[in-house]
C-alpha positions as CSV (number, residue, x, y, z in Angstrom):
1,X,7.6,-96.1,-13.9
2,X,5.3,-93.3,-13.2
3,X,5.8,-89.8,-14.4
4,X,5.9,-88.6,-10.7
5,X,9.5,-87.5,-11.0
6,X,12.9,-89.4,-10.9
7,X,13.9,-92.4,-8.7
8,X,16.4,-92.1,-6.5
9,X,19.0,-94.4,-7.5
10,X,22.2,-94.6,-5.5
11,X,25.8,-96.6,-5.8
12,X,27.0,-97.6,-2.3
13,X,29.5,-99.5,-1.3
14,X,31.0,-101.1,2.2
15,X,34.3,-100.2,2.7
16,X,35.0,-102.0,5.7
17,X,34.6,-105.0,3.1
18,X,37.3,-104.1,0.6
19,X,39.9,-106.6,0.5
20,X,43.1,-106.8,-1.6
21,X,44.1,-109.8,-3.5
22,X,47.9,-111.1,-3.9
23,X,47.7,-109.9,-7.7
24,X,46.8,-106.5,-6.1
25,X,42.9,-106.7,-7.2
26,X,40.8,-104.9,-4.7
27,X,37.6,-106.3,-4.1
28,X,34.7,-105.5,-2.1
29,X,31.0,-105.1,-1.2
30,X,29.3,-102.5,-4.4
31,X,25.6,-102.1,-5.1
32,X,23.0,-99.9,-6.5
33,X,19.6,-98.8,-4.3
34,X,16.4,-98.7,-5.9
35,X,13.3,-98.5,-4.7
36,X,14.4,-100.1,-1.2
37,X,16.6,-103.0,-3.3
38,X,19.7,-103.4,-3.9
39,X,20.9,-104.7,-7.3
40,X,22.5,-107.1,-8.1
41,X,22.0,-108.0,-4.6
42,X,22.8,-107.5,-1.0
43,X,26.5,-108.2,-0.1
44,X,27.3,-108.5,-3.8
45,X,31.2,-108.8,-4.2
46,X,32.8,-106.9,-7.2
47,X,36.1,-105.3,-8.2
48,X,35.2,-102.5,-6.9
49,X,38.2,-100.0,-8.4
50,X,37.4,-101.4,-11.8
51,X,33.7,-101.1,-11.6
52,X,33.5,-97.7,-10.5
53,X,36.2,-96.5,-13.0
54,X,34.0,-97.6,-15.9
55,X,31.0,-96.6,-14.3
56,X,33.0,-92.9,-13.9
57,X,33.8,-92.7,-17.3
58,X,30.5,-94.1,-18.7
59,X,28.9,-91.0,-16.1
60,X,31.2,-88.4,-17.2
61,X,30.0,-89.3,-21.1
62,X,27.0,-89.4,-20.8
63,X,26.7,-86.2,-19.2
64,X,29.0,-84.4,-21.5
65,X,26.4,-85.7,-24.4
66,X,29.8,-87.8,-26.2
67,X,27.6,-91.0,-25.6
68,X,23.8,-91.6,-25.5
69,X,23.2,-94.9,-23.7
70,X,25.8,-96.8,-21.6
71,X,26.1,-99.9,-20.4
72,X,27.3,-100.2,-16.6
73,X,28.6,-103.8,-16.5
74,X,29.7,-105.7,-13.0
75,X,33.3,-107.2,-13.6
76,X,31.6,-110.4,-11.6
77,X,28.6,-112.1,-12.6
78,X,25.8,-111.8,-16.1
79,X,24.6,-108.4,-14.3
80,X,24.7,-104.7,-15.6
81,X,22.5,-101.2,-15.8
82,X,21.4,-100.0,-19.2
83,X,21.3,-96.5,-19.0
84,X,19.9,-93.8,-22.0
85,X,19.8,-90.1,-21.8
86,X,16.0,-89.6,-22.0
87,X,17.1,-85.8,-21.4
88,X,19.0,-83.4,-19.7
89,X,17.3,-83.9,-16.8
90,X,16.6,-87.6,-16.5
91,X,18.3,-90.9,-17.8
92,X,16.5,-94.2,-18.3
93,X,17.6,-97.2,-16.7
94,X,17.2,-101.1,-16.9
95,X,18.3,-103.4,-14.7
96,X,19.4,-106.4,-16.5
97,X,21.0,-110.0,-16.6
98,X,22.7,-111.2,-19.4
99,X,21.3,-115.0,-20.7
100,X,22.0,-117.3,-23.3
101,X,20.1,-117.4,-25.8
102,X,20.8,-120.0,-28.3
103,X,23.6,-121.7,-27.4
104,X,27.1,-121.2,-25.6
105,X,28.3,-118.6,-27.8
106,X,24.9,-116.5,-27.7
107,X,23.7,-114.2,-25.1
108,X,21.0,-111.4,-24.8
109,X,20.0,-109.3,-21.9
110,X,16.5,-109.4,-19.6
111,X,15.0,-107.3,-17.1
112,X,16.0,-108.5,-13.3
113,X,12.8,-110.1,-12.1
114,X,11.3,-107.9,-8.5
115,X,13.2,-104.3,-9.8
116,X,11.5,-101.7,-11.7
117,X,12.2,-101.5,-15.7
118,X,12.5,-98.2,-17.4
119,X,13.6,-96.0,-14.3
120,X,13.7,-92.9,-14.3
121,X,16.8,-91.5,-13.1
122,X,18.2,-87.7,-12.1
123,X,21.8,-88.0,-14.3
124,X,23.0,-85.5,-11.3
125,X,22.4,-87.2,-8.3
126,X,23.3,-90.4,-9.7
127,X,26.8,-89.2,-10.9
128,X,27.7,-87.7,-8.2
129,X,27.0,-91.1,-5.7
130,X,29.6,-92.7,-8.6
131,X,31.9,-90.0,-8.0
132,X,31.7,-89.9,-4.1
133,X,31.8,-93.5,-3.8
134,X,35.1,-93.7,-6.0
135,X,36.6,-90.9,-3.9
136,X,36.1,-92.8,-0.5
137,X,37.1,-95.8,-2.1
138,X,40.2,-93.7,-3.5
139,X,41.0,-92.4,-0.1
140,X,40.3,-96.0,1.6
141,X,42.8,-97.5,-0.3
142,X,45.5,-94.5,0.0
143,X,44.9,-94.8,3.5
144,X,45.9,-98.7,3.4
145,X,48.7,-98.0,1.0
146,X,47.5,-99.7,-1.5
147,X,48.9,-98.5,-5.0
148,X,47.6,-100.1,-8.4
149,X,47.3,-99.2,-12.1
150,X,43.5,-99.9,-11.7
151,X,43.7,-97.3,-8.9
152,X,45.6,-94.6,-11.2
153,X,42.7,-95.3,-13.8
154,X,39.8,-94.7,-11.2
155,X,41.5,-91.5,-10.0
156,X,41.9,-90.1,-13.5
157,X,38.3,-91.4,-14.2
158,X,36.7,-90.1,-11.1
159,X,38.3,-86.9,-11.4
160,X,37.0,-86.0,-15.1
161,X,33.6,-86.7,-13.4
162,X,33.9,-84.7,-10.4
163,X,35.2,-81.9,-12.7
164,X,32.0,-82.6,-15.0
165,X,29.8,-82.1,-12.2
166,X,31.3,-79.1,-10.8
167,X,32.7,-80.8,-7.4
């Protein structure tokens, strides 16, 4: 990436598309914009409530200077962002997709081919689309009375981010 400044890189996710299983899994449409693409891909179906409660917690880290580099897996799927503090201000990520390597029990990690590697990232702007889009999911699911464990974990997660970032 050029040393023009940070990208903007942004979670979003469709609530109109979240969805709750009989086991009381909630998933739904989740992806991250860059540069005009979304990763892993448009209409990408994930656990929404568990993704964003480990992306919350990875966020809240990360800023807090606990953790250096985090990886910010999908629950679905070989896909996940590698993300290092570079500094306080910006926060490399990779886009990757996990592969075998040598066998069954083997696996390594490569860049997705058609994103950008080594992204610069403001560690602000990013956290706070993680915490936003945990609280609408949050409030989606209140709304629908939905009540899970995986839901009490995303609220305590999101909220130790949003407290992080001042919101």
């Amino acid at each position: 990436m050029s040393d023009s400044g940070p990208s903007q890189v942004l979670v979003t996710v469709a609530l109109e598309t979240l969805t709750q299983s009989p086991s009381g899994a909630i998933f739904g449409e989740i992806a991250v914009e860059v540069v005009e693409k979304q990763f892993p891909g448009p209409g990408w179906n994930d656990f929404v409530v568990v993704v964003l409660g480990w992306w919350s917690r990875h966020c809240t880290e990360l800023l807090r200077g606990s953790n250096q580099e985090a990886e910010l897996g999908f629950m679905d799927g070989p896909f996940s962002m590698s993300v290092e503090v570079a500094s306080s201000r910006s926060w490399t990520v990779q886009f990757l997709r996990r592969r075998a390597v040598s066998g069954p029990a083997m696996t390594g990690s490569q860049p997705v081919p058609g994103l950008p590697n080594d992204v610069r990232v403001a560690p602000l702007a990013f956290s706070r689309s993680v915490a936003l889009r945990g609280r609408e999911v949050l409030h989606e699911c209140s709304r629908r009375g939905w009540e899970t464990p995986e839901l009490d974990s995303l609220a305590r997660a999101n909220d130790s981010l949003r407290s992080e970032l001042g919101m």
